[in-house]
N, C-alpha and C positions, 0 to 999 in steps of 0.2 A: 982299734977295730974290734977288738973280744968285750973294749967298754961298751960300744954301742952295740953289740948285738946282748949285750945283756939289758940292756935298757929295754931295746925292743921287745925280748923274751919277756921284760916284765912286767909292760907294758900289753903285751896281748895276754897275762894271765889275769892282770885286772879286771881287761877285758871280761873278760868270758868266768869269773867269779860275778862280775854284775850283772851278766847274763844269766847265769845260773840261778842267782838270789831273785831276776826278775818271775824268770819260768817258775820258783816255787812259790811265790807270792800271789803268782796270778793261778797259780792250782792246787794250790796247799792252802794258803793263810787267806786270801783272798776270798769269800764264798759271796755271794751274792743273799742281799737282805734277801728274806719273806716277805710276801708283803702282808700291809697292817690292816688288817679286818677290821669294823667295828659291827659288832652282833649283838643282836635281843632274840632273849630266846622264845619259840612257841608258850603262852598260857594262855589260860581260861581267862575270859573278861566278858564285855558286852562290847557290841560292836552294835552303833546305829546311825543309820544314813538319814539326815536331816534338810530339810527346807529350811532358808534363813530368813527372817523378815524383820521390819523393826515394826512396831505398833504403838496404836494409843490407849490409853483406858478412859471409858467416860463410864456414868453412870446406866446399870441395864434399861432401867426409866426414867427418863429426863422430861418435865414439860416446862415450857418458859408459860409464866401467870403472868397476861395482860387485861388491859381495860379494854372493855365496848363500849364504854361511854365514852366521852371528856372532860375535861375540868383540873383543878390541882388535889394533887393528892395531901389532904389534910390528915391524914395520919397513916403510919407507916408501923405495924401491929409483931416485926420481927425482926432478928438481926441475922445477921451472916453466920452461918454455921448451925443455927435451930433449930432443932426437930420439932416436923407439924404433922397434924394429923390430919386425913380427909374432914371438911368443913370449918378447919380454923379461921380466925379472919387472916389474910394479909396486911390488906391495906385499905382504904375507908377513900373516898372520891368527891371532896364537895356535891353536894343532894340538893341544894335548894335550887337548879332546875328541874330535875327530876319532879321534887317534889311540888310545883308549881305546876307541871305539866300533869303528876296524878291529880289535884285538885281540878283543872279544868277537866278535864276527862271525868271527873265523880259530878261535878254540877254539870255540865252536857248531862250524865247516866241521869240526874237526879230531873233535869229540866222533860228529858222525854219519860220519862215516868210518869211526872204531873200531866201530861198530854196524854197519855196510855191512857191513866184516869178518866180525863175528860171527854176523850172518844169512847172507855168503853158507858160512860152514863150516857151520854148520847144512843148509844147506842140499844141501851136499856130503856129509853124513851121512845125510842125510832120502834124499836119491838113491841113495845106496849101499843102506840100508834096504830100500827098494821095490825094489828092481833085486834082490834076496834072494828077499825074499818074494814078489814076481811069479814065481822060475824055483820056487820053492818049490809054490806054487799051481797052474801048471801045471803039474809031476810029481804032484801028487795030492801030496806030502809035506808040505803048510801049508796050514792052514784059511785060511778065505774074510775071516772077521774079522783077521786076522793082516794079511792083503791089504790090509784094506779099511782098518787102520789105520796101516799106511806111507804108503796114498797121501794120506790125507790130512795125515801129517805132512808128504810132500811138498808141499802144497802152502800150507799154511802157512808151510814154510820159505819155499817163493818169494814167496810176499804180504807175507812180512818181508823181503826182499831188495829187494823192488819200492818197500817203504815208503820203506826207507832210500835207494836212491837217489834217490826225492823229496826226503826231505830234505837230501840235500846239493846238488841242486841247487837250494833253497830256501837253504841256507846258503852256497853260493855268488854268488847273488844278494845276500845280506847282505853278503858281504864285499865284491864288485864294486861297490856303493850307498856303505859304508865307503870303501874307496879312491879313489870319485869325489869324495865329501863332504872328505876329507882331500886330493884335491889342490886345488878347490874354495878352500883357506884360502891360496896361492899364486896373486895375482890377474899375471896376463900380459898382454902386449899382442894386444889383439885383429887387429891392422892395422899397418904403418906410418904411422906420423905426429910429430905435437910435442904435445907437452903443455903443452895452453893452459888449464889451470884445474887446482887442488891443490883437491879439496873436503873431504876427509878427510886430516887429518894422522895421525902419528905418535905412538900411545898414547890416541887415540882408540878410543871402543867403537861398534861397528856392529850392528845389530840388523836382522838381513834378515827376522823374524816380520811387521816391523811393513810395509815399503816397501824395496826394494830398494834399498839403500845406496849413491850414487857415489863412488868414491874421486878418481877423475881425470876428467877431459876431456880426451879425443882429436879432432885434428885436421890432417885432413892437407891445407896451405898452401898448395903449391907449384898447388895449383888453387882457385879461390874461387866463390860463387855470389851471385850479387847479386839481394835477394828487393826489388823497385818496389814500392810502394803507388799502383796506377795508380786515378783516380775512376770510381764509376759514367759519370759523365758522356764520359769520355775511354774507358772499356776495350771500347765497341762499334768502337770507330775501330784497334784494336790488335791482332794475331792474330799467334800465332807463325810466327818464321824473318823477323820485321822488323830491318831494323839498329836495333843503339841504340850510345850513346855514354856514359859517365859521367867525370863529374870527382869528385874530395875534396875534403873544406875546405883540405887541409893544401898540395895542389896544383892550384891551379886551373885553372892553362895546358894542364895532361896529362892527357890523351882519351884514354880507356881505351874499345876498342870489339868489340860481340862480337852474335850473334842473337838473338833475344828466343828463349826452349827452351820455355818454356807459360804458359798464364796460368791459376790454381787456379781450381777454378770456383766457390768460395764466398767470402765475404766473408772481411778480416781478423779478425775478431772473432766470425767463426760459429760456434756452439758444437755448433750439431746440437740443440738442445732449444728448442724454438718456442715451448713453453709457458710459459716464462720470458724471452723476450728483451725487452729492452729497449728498443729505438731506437725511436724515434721517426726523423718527416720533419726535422727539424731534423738531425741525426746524418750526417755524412758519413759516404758507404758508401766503402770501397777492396776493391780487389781484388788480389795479390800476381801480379807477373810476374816469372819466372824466367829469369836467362842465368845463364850460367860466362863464366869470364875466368881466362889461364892466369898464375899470378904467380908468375915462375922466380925475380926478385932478392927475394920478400920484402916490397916495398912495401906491397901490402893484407894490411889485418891485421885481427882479429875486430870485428867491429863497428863498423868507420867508417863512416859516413856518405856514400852516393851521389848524387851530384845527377846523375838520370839522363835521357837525352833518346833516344825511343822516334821513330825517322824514319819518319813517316808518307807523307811522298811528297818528293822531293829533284829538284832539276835542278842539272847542271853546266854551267859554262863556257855560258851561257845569258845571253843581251841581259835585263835587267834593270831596273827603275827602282823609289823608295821605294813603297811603299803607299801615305803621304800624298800623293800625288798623283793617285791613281785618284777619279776625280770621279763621277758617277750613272753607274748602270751600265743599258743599254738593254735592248729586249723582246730582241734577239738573244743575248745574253750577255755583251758587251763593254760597253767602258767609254769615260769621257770624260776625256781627258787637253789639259790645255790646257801648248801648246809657247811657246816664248820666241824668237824668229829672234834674228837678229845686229842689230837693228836696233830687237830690245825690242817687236816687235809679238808681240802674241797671237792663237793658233789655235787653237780645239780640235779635236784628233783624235782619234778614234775607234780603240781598242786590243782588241784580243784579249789575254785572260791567263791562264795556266796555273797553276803551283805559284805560291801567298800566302802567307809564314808570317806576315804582319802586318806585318812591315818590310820586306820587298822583296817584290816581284812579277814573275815570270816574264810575258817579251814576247813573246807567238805572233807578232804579229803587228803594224802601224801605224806602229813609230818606227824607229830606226835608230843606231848608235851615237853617242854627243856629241849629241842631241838633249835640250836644256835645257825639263826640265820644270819645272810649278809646284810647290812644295809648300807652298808657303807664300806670303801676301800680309797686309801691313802695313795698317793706316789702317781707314776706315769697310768699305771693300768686302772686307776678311778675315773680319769678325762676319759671323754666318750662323745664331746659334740652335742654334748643336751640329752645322749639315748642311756644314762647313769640310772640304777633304778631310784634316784630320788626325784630325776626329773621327769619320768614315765608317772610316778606318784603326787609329781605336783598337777601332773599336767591331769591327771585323772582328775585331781582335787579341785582344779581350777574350771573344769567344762561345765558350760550352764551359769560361771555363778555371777550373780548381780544382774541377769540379761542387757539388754541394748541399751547403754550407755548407761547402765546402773552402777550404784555406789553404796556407801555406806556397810548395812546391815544386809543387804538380801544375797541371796543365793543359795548355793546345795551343795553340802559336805558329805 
């Protein structure tokens, strides 16, 4: 009996020692983490809200040099890549209709000339005549009919003199038409420029009846024009004399920058005929905005590829902090920023903000430089259902951008 109640005895002190170890573990040794911030502090930077677009470069002046005549092109006066100057030759047009046709046109000139001639002698005979028979008629020494039939040979002869000078300047006009037509086969440069496209070689035949035939492409480099495909959704936010900026694929570090000059006021692919268009709302609309940019060394070249950024509102050297940190924003217009002291407590303050491009936010006002904001928190108290301020920050970052079923390059940061 005294065995088993010491068993028991020693068996409820176990007890109640692991009771004891459990209460100081859960109030002593036990504390509960902190939880794990991750913080960037307030600095100065620049903050700039941008339009996205991708674009093209062509040349500022482009003309395609074709023929107005036809025939084959029996010589071909350049190569791809060569600089010309206003009146070089291009290209030379087989001549010998041409020249076939100014010869008949010069013997026509030449044929009513010899007729000019011969009406105006006539004509000097018909005068002499009447100038007879008028002194004739007034002495009473020549009848009336004698009279009556000088003047009018006179005046036949001059309605034959008057004919022929019609027609040669009727056949002088032929032969001026000839001579345009035969230099016509002698294609020149229109402009200075480079010859960036050969479309018509050498023993080719060209046919101007059908569509006016290009021989070359002209384009003059040393200036280029960058045509954006900027979205419906983005081109009400856009108006000309904005800065913009662009990169190439081939160089992406180097910021080429210049004023937006206009923005078309029709769609890329308006054709002008309604009764046939096709789009649908599914169909991303764009619209084309236009800069120059001056290229002295050569670098941009026909048709590469712009990735271009349209600045819609910029701040410099401006207190600054992430976007993912701007928390509910209140009825006045500011925001909830929760700060980190030196000591790992939390506050939240109350921000004023200017220029967002979605990754940085302009600080009117509230914080101060080196003040460690949140932008992030680890553990149970980070989940939030999408309302985290990273996802308040993407969601800013994402409104607007690519508009109605856009892709790629466009949109607004």
């Amino acid at each position: 009996m005294w065995y088993r109640n010491k068993r028991l005895l020693w068996g409820a002190g176990v007890v109640a020692v692991l009771i004891l170890l459990l209460i100081l573990w859960l109030t002593v040794l036990h504390k509960p983490e902190k939880p794990d911030y991750v913080t960037q502090p307030a600095a100065v930077g620049d903050v700039e809200k941008t339009v996205l677009a991708s674009g093209t470069l062509e040349p500022y002046q482009q003309v395609n040099v074709g023929a107005q005549v036809s025939g084959q092109v029996t010589k071909l006066a350049v190569e791809l890549g060569q600089q010309v100057k206003k009146g070089d030759l291009i290209a030379e047009i087989d001549s010998q209709k041409q020249q076939n046709d100014l010869q008949t046109a010069q013997a026509q000139l030449n044929s009513v000339q010899a007729q000019r001639a011969t009406a105006m002698a006539n004509l000097a005979q018909a005068q002499s005549n009447f100038t007879r028979q008028q002194t004739l008629y007034k002495a009473d020494a020549g009848s009336q009919a004698d009279y009556e039939a000088a003047q009018a040979t006179l005046k036949s002869a001059q309605a034959s003199l008057d004919a022929a000078n019609a027609q040669i300047r009727q056949a002088t006009v032929s032969v001026n038409t000839a001579q345009v037509n035969l230099g016509y086969t002698r294609i020149i440069a229109p402009m200075d420029g480079t010859v960036i496209a050969i479309v018509t070689k050498q023993g080719q035949t060209v046919n101007s009846n059908q569509s006016a035939p290009t021989i070359v492409v002209l384009g003059q480099l040393s200036r280029m024009t960058v045509k954006a495909e900027i979205s419906e959704a983005d081109v009400i936010h856009v108006r000309p004399g904005m800065k913009v900026w662009f990169t190439t694929l081939g160089d992406p570090q180097k910021k080429y920058y210049a004023s937006l000059r206009s923005i078309e006021p029709a769609p890329t692919d308006f054709t002008g005929d309604t009764t046939t268009s096709t789009t649908s709302n599914s169909t991303a609309i764009y619209y084309y905005g236009l800069f120059d940019i001056d290229n002295p060394d050569g670098a941009l070249r026909t048709s590469m590829t712009a990735q271009v950024s349209i600045v819609e509102q910029s701040a410099r050297n401006v207190l600054s902090i992430p976007s993912a940190a701007l928390g509910r924003q209140t009825k006045d217009g500011s925001y909830i920023v929760r700060v980190v002291d030196k000591d790992r407590k939390v506050a939240p303050v109350k921000v004023k903000i200017g220029v967002d491009d979605g990754s940085n936010a302009q600080v009117l006002s509230g914080l101060k430089a080196d003040d460690q904001v949140i932008v992030a928190q680890s553990g149970a108290a980070a989940s939030g259902g999408g309302n985290s301020a990273q996802d308040r920050a993407a969601r800013r970052a994402g409104r607007g951008a690519g508009g109605l079923g856009g892709g790629g390059f466009g949109g607004r940061r």
